[in-house]
VEXZAVO-751307 format. One record per residue: residue number from 0; residue in three letters; y, x, z of N, C-alpha, C in turn. Coordinates in Angstrom, 3 decimals. Example, Ala and Ser with C-alpha at 12.3 -4.5 7.8 and 13.67 -1.06 7.14 Angstrom:
<nodes>
NODE   num   residu    n_north     n_east       n_up   ca_north    ca_east      ca_up    c_north     c_east       c_up
NODE     0      ala     -5.690     13.190      7.800     -4.500     12.300      7.800     -3.300     13.200      7.800
NODE     1      ser     -2.250     12.850      7.080     -1.060     13.670      7.140      0.030     12.900      7.870
</nodes>
This chain:
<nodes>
NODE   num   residu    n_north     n_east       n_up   ca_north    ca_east      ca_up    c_north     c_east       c_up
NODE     0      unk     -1.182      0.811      0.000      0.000      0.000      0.000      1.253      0.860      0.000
NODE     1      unk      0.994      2.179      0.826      2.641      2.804      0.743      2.830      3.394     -0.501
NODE     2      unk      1.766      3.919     -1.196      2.013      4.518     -2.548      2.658      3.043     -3.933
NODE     3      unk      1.947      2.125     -3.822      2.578      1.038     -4.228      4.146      0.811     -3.937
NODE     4      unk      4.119      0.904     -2.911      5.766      0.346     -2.643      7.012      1.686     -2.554
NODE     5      unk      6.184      2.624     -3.067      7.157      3.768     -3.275      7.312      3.829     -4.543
NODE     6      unk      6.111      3.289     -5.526      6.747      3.194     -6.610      7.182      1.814     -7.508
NODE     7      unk      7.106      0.844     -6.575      8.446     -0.269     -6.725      9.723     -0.284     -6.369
NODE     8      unk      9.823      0.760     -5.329     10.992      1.225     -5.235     12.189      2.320     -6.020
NODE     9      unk     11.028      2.722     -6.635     11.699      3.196     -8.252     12.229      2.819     -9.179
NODE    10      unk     11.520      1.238     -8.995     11.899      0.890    -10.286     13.366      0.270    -10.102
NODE    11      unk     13.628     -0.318    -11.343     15.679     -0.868    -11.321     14.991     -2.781    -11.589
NODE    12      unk     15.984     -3.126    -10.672     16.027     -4.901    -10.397     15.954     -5.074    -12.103
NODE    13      unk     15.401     -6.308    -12.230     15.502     -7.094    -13.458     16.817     -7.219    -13.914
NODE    14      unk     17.790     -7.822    -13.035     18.482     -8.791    -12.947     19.980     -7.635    -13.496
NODE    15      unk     19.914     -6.856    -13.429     20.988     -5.509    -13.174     20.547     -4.293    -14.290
NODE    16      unk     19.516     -4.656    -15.385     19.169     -3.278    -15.933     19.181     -3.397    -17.636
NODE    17      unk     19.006     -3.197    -18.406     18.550     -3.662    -19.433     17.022     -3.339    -20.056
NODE    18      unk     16.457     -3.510    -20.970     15.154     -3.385    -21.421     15.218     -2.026    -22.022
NODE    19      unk     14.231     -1.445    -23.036     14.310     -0.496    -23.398     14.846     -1.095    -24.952
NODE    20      unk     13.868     -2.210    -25.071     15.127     -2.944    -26.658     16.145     -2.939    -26.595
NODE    21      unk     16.604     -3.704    -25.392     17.756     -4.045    -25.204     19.086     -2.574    -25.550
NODE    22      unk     18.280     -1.957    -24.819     19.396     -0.509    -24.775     19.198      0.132    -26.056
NODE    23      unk     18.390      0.084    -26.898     18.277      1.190    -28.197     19.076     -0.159    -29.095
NODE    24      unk     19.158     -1.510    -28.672     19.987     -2.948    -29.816     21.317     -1.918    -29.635
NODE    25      unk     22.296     -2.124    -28.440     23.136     -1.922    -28.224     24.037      0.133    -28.557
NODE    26      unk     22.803      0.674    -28.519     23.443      2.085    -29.120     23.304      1.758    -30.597
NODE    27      unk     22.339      1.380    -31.258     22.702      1.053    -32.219     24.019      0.750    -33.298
NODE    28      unk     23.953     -0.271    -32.213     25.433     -1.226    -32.556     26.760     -0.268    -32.234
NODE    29      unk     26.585      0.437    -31.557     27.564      1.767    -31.419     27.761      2.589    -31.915
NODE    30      unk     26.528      3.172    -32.392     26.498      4.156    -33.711     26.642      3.735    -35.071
NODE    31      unk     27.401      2.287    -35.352     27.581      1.957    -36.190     29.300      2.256    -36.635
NODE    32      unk     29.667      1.761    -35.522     31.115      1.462    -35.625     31.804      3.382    -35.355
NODE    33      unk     32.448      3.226    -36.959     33.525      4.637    -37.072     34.648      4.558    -36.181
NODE    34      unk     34.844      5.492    -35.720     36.074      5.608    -34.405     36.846      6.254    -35.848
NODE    35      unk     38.217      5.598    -36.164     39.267      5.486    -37.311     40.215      6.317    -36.600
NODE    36      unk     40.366      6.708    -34.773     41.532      7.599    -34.899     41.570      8.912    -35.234
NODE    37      unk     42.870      9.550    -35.499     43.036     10.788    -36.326     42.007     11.157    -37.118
NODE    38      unk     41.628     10.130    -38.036     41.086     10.569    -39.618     41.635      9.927    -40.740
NODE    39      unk     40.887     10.566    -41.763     41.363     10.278    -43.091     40.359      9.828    -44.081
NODE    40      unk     41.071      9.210    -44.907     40.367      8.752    -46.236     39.795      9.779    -46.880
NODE    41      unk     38.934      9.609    -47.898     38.621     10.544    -48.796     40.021     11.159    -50.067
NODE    42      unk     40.240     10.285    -50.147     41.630      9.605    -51.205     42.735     10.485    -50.005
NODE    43      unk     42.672     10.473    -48.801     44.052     10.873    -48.047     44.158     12.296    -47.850
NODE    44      unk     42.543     12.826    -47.834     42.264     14.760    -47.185     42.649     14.779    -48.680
NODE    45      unk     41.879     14.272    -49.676     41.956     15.128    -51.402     43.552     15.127    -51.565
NODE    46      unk     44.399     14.150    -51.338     46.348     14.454    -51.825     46.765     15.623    -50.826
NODE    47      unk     45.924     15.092    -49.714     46.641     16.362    -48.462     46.378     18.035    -49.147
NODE    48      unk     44.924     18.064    -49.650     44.964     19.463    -49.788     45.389     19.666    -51.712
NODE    49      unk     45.053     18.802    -52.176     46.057     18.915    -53.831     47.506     19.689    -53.558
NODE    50      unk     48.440     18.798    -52.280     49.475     19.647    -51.752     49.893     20.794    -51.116
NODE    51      unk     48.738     21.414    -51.126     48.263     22.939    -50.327     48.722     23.404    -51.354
NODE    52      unk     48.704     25.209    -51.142     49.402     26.656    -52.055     47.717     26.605    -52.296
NODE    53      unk     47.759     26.968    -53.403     46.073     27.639    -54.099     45.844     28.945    -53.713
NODE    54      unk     45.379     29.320    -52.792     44.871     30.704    -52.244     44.602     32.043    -53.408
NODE    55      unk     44.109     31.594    -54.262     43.976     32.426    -55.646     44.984     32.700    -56.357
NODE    56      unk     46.010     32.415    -56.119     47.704     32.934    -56.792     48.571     33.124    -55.598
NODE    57      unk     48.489     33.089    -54.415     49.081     33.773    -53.011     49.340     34.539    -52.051
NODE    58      unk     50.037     35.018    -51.637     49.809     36.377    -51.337     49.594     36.229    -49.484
NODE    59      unk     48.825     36.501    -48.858     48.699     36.131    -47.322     50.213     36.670    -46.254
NODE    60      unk     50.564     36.638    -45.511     51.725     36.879    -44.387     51.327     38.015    -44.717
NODE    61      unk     50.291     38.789    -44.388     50.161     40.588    -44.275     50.675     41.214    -45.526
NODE    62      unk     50.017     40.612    -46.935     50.127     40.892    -48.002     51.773     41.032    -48.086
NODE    63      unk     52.519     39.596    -48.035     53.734     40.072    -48.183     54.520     40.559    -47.561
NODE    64      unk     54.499     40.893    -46.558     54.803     42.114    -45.511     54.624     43.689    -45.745
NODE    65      unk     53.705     43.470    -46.377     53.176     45.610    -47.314     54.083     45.130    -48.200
NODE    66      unk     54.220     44.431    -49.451     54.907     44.458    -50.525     56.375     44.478    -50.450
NODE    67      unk     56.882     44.025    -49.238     58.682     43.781    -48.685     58.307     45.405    -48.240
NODE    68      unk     58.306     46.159    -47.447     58.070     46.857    -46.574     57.929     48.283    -47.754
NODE    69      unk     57.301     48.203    -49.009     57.388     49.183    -50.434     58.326     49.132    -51.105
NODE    70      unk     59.518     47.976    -50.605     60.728     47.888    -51.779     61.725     49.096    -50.759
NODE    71      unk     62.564     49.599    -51.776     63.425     50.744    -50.800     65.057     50.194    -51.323
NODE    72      unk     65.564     49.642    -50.183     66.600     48.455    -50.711     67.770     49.936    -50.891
NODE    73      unk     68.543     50.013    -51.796     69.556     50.630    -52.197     70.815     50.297    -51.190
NODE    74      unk     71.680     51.725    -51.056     72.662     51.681    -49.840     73.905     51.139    -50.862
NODE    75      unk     74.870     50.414    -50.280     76.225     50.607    -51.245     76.897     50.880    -50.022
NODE    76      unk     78.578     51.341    -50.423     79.850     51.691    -49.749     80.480     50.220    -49.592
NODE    77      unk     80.536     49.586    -48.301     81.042     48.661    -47.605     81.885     48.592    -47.082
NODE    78      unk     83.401     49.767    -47.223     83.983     50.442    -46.517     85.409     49.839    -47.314
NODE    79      unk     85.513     49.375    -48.342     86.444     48.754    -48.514     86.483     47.026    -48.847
NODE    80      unk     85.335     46.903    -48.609     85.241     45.155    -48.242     85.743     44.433    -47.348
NODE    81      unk     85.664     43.227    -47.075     86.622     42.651    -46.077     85.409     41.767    -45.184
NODE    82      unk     85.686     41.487    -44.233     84.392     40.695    -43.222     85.116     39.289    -42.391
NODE    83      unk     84.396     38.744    -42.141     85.044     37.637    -41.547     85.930     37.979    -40.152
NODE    84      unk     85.508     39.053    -40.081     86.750     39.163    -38.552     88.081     39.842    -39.508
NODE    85      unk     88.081     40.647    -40.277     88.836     40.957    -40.578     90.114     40.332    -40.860
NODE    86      unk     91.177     41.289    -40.428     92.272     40.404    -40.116     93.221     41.313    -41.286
NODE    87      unk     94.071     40.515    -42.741     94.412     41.560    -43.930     95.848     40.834    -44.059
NODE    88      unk     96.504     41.427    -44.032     98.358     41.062    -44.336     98.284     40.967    -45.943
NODE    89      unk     98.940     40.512    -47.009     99.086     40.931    -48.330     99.992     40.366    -48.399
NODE    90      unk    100.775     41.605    -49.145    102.205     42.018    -49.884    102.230     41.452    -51.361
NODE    91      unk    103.087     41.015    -51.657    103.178     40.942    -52.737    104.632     41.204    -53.808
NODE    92      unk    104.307     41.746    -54.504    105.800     41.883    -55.507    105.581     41.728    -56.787
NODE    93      unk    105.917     40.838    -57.303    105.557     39.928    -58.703    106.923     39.953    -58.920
NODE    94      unk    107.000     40.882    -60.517    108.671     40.187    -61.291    108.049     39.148    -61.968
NODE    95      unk    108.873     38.406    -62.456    108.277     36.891    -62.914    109.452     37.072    -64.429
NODE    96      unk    109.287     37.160    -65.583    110.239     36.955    -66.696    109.914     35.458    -66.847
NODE    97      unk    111.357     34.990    -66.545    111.741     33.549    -67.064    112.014     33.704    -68.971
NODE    98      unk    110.901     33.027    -69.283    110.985     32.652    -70.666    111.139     31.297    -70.724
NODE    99      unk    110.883     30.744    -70.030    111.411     29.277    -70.414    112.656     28.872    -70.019
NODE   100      unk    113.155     27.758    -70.893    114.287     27.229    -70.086    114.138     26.108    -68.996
NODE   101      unk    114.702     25.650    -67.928    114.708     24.818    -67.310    116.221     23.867    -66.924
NODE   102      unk    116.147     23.116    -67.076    117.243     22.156    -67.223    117.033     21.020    -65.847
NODE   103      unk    118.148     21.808    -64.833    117.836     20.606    -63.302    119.470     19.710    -63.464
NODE   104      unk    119.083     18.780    -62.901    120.303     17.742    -62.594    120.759     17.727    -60.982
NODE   105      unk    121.835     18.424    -60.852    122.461     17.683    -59.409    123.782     16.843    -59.622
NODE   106      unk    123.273     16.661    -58.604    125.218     15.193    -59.025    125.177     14.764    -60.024
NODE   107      unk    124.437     14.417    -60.956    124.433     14.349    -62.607    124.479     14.806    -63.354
NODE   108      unk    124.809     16.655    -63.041    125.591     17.390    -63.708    124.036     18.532    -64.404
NODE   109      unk    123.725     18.417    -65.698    122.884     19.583    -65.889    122.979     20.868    -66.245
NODE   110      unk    121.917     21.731    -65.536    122.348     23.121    -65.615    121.053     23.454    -66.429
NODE   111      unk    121.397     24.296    -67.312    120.375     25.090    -67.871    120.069     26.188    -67.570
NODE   112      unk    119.010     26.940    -67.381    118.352     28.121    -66.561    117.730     29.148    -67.337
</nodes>
């Protein structure tokens, strides 16, 4: 009798458990249904990577880093340029030859120039 009732005491209430059908119905039914967050269509990854750089005509971060790094940038004389702080007075002396005439009115009276 005690070996009996030690292993009824193993077992799980009716009332509180499910069957072994019961539980392989229900994973089932779980392993059916696609979890839709953060994925994509077939149609949505293929535009995503169409919009990618093609690896076969690109040059990687390292790559273009040796190739910048082989150019030997040429010095110029900057010494008479001007910079945004720079602060420049300019003179000016312009003769101006009046070739035209100009004809003003004051008081009514016109003068020719």
């Amino acid at each position: 009798m005690g070996e009996t009732d030690n292993l009824l005491n193993g077992q799980a209430d009716n009332g509180v458990s499910y069957t072994k059908g019961e539980e392989d119905t229900l994973l089932v039914l779980k392993a059916d249904k696609t979890q839709l967050i953060d994925l994509y269509t077939k149609g949505e990854a293929d535009n995503l990577l169409n919009n990618k750089a093609n690896q076969s005509i690109t040059y990687t971060k390292i790559e273009t880093d040796q190739h910048i790094s082989q150019i030997e940038a040429a010095t110029a004389d900057l010494s008479n340029y001007m910079t945004l702080g720079t602060a420049q007075t300019i003179k000016a002396n312009k003769t101006f030859n009046n070739t035209c005439r100009c004809v003003s009115s004051i008081d009514g009276m016109a003068t020719i120039t």
